[in-house]
C-alpha positions, 0 to 999 in steps of 0.5 A, spaced: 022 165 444 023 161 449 022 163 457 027 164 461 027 162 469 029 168 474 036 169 475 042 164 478 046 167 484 053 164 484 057 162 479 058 167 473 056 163 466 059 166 460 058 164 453 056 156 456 051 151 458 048 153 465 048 147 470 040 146 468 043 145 462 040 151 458 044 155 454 044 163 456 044 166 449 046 173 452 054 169 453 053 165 447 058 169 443 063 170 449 060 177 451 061 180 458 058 185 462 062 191 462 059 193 470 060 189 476 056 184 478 049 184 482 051 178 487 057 178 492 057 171 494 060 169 487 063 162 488 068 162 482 069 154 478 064 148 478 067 146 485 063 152 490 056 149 488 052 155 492 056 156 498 062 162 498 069 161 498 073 163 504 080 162 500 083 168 497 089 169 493 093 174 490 092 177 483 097 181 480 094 184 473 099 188 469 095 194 466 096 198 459 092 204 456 091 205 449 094 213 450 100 210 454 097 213 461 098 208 466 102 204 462 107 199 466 103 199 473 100 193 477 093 193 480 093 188 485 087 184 487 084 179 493 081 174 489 076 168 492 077 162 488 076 154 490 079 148 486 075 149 480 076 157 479 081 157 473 086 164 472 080 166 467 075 166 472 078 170 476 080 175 472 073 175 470 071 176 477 076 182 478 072 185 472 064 184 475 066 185 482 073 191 483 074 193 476 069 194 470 075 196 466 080 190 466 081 187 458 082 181 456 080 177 451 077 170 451 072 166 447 071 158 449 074 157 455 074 150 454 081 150 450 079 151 443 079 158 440 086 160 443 084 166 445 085 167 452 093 166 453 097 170 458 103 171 462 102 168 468 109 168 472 113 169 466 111 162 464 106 163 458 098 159 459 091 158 456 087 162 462 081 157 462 086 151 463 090 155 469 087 154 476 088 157 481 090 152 486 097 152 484 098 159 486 094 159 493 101 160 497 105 165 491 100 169 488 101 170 481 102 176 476 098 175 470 101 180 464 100 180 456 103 174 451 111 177 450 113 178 443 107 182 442 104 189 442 100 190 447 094 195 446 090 195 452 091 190 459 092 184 457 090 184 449 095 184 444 095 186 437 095 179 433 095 183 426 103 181 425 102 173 427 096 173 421 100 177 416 106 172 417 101 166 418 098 169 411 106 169 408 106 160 408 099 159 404 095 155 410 089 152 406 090 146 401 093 147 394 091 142 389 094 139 384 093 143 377 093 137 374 087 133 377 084 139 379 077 139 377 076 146 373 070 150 374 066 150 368 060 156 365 052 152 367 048 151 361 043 155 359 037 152 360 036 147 366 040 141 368 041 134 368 036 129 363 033 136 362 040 139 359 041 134 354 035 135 351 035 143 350 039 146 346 044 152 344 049 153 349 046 148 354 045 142 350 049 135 351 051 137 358 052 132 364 052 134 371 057 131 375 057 130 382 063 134 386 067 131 392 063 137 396 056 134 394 054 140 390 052 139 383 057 141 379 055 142 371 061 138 366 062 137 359 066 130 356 072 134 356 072 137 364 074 131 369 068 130 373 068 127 381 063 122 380 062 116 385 067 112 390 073 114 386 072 121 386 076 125 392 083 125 395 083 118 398 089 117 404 092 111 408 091 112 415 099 113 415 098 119 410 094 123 416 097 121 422 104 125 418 099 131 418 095 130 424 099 133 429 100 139 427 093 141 424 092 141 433 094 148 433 090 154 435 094 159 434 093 161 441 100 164 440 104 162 446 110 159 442 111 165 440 111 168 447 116 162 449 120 163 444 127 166 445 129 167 438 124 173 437 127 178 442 132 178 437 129 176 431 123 179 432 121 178 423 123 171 425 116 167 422 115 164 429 114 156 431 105 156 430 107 158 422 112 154 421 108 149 425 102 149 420 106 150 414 108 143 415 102 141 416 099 142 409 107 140 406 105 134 410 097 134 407 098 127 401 093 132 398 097 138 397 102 140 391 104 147 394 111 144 398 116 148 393 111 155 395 113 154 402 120 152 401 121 160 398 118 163 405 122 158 409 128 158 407 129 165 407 133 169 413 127 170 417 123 164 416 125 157 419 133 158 420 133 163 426 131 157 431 137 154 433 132 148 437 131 151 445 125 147 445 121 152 449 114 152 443 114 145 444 114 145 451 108 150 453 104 148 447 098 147 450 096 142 445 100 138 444 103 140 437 111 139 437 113 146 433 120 145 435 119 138 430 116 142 425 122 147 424 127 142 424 123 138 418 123 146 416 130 146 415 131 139 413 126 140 407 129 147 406 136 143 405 133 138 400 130 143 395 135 147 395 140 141 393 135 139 388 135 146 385 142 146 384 140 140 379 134 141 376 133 148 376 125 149 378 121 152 370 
């Protein structure tokens, strides 16, 4: 086990690199004290370099608790922050210096995991890439994301999203007529040594499959061997997905979406946004799968195209874009159908 030196004072590192470069596997997985801190001249953000901050803003957090007590109050804190120090660091400096009991969700703090989104003045925003410094002469509130159940301060219920995202089948639906079948290993050894057995493993080969494992096929199984095997796409083909596949279900769409106070079954911009993306995958045969979930009352047609989604993404993903091709293809498929009824 390697040894660590003694403690830095300073800035709080959690789940990163220190500055030495060393990684602290106590925040390796996003974890955080439940205590306050032991230090009270914490600099927040890489910009304090040691010295403390003499800046303060107003922080106002929204507080909820599971039994309801509480529920729709509003601590208000003075936090210290410099140029560097993002919305998730103050609150994490709120949660070691005032309030051990402030909840809030947060992973990654480089914009990846999606974890960290909150209201901060109405306008939906990833905490780690929110910085203070714009806020220096209003003050913020920062409030759980709109359109979901909140369970605690600022953690909402995600179960709703995951069970709609579940409904468009997100993941790569091969075509059966290529799709490589999975067959029963012989008895007795592989390769050279399969042909030579007998029994129920003789005259098997082993073919390679396109994940390199080894993958035993008969004469009659199509087997994946050599430069052809795979799915292969033109640089176009994946730039017709590319887009898309950025998101990271961090659920601000859905915070920013008007649509969803009054259709609040309404699938919502990240899933139809990530169904188009695997219709759009040159790989994937599960297009007419989709269209049943999106051309339904509650699937793609409640947008009526505000552009809120595409607006806060903080990807760069166009869910507005999404929805639109959603009901184009929507459209299309339920004219083909009038012509050739699906089998």
């Amino acid at each position: 086990m390697p040894l660590r030196g003694p403690p830095r004072r300073g800035r709080h590192h959690r789940g990163g690199a220190r500055p030495g470069g060393r990684r602290d596997p106590r925040r390796a997985r996003g974890c955080c004290r439940e205590g306050p801190g032991d230090d009270d001249d914490v600099v927040l953000g890489e910009g304090g370099r040691g010295r403390v901050s003499e800046q303060t803003v107003r922080l106002e957090v929204a507080r909820t608790s599971p039994d309801g007590a509480g529920t729709g109050r509003r601590d208000v804190f003075d936090v210290p922050y410099d140029d560097r120090t993002s919305v998730l660091d103050a609150l994490q400096w709120v949660k070691d210096h005032a309030d051990p009991t402030l909840t809030f969700r947060w992973s990654c703090k480089m914009a990846v995991c999606g974890s960290c989104g909150v209201m901060v003045n109405g306008r939906p925003v990833l905490g780690c890439e929110t910085f203070m410094r714009g806020y220096r002469t209003s003050g913020l509130v920062v409030e759980p994301l709109a359109h979901a159940e909140v369970l605690r301060d600022l953690v909402v219920d995600t179960d709703t999203f995951l069970g709609k995202l579940a409904t468009v089948q997100p993941w790569l639906v091969p075509d059966g007529a290529t799709r490589l079948p999975l067959v029963d290993p012989p008895s007795a050894g592989l390769g050279a040594e399969a042909g030579a057995g007998a029994g129920a493993g003789a005259g098997v080969e082993v073919g390679e499959d396109v994940d390199g494992s080894r993958t035993p096929a008969g004469d009659d199984v199509l087997r994946a061997v050599g430069p052809a095997s795979g799915h292969r796409q033109t640089p176009g083909e994946l730039a017709a997905f590319k887009g898309f596949a950025e998101c990271i279900d961090c659920m601000l769409c859905y915070a920013a979406c008007p649509q969803l106070d009054v259709a609040p079954d309404f699938l919502g911009p990240a899933v139809v946004a990530t169904a188009r993306r695997w219709d759009e995958d040159s790989r994937d045969a599960g297009e007419l799968d989709r269209a049943d979930v999106l051309d339904t009352e509650f699937g793609a047609w409640p947008c009526i195209q505000i552009g809120a989604c595409t607006q806060v993404c903080p990807k760069g993903v166009d869910p507005a874009r999404a929805l639109r091709d959603a009901q184009r293809v929507a459209t299309d498929t339920w004219e083909l159908r009038q012509i050739q009824p699906r089998p």
